[in-house]
DOSETI-759303 format. One line per 10 residues: number of its first residue (from 0); their letters; for each residue x, y, z of C-alpha. Coordinates in steps of 0.25 Angstrom, whole numbers, always signed. Each point is the difference from the previous one (the first is absolute). Layout:
N
NUM) a) X:Y:Z; ...
***
This chain:
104
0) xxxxxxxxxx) +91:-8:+45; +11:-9:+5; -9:-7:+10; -9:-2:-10; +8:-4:-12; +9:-11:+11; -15:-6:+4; -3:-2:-14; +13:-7:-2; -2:-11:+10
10) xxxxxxxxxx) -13:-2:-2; +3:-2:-15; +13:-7:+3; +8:+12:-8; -8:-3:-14; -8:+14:+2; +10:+12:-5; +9:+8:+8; -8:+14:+3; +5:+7:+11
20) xxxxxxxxxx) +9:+9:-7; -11:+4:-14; -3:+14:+1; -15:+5:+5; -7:+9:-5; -10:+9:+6; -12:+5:-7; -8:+11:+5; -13:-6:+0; -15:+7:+3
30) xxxxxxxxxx) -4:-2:+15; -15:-6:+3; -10:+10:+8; -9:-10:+5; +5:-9:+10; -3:-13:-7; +3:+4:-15; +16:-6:-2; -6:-13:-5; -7:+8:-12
40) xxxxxxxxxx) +12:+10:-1; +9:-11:-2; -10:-6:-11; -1:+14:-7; +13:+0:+0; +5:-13:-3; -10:+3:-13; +6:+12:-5; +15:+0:+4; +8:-4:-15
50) xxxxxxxxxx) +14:-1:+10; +5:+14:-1; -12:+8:+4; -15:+2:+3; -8:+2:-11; -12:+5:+5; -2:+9:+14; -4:-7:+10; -10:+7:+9; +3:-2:+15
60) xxxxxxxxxx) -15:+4:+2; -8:-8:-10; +3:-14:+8; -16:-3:+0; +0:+1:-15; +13:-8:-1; -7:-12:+9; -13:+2:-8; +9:-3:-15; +5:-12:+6
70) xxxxxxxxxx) -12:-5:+6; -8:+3:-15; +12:-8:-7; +1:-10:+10; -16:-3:+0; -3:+2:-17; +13:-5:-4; -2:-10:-12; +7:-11:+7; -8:+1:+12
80) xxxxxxxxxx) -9:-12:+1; -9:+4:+12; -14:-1:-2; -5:+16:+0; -13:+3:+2; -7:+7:-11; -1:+13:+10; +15:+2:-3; +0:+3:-13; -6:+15:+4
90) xxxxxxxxxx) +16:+1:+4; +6:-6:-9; +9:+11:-10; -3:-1:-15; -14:-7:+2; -6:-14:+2; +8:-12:-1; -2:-8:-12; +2:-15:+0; +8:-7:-10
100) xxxx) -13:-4:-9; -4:+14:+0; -12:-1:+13; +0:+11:+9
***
């Protein structure tokens, strides 16, 4: 930390603050089965973590269905302005999209 904290300091010309002495704490969190899954392990936990503790279990075997959440919020999310195809909609959670003068 020290390193660390004196690098931030001369590249911020001392106007980051002093860190080197805060406490750290550790959290015991969930380890990934899969060799590619800390990405969505870190999301899943990110989500559900209120800043003293978990608030869900996260399951260190479920990491296909963690990326496959993310990719359904990711693709159907109402700010997404992609162009789907129509096919999609099969996949989609709660049913068709509706557009904003009530077409399907």
């Amino acid at each position: 930390m020290p390193i660390i904290n004196a690098a931030f300091q001369k590249v911020t010309k001392n106007k980051f603050p002093e860190f080197d002495n805060w406490s750290m704490v550790f959290i015991d969190a969930p380890k990934q089965a899969g060799p590619s899954d800390c990405m969505f392990f870190l999301w899943k936990y990110m989500e559900f973590w209120d800043g003293d503790c978990l608030n869900i279990d996260i399951n260190p075997f479920k990491g296909m269905i963690y990326k496959a959440e993310l990719m359904h919020y990711l693709m159907f999310h109402p700010i997404n302005q992609a162009d789907l195809p129509d096919e999609l909609d099969l996949y989609r959670l709660g049913g068709r999209k509706i557009g904003l003068d009530g077409s399907q």
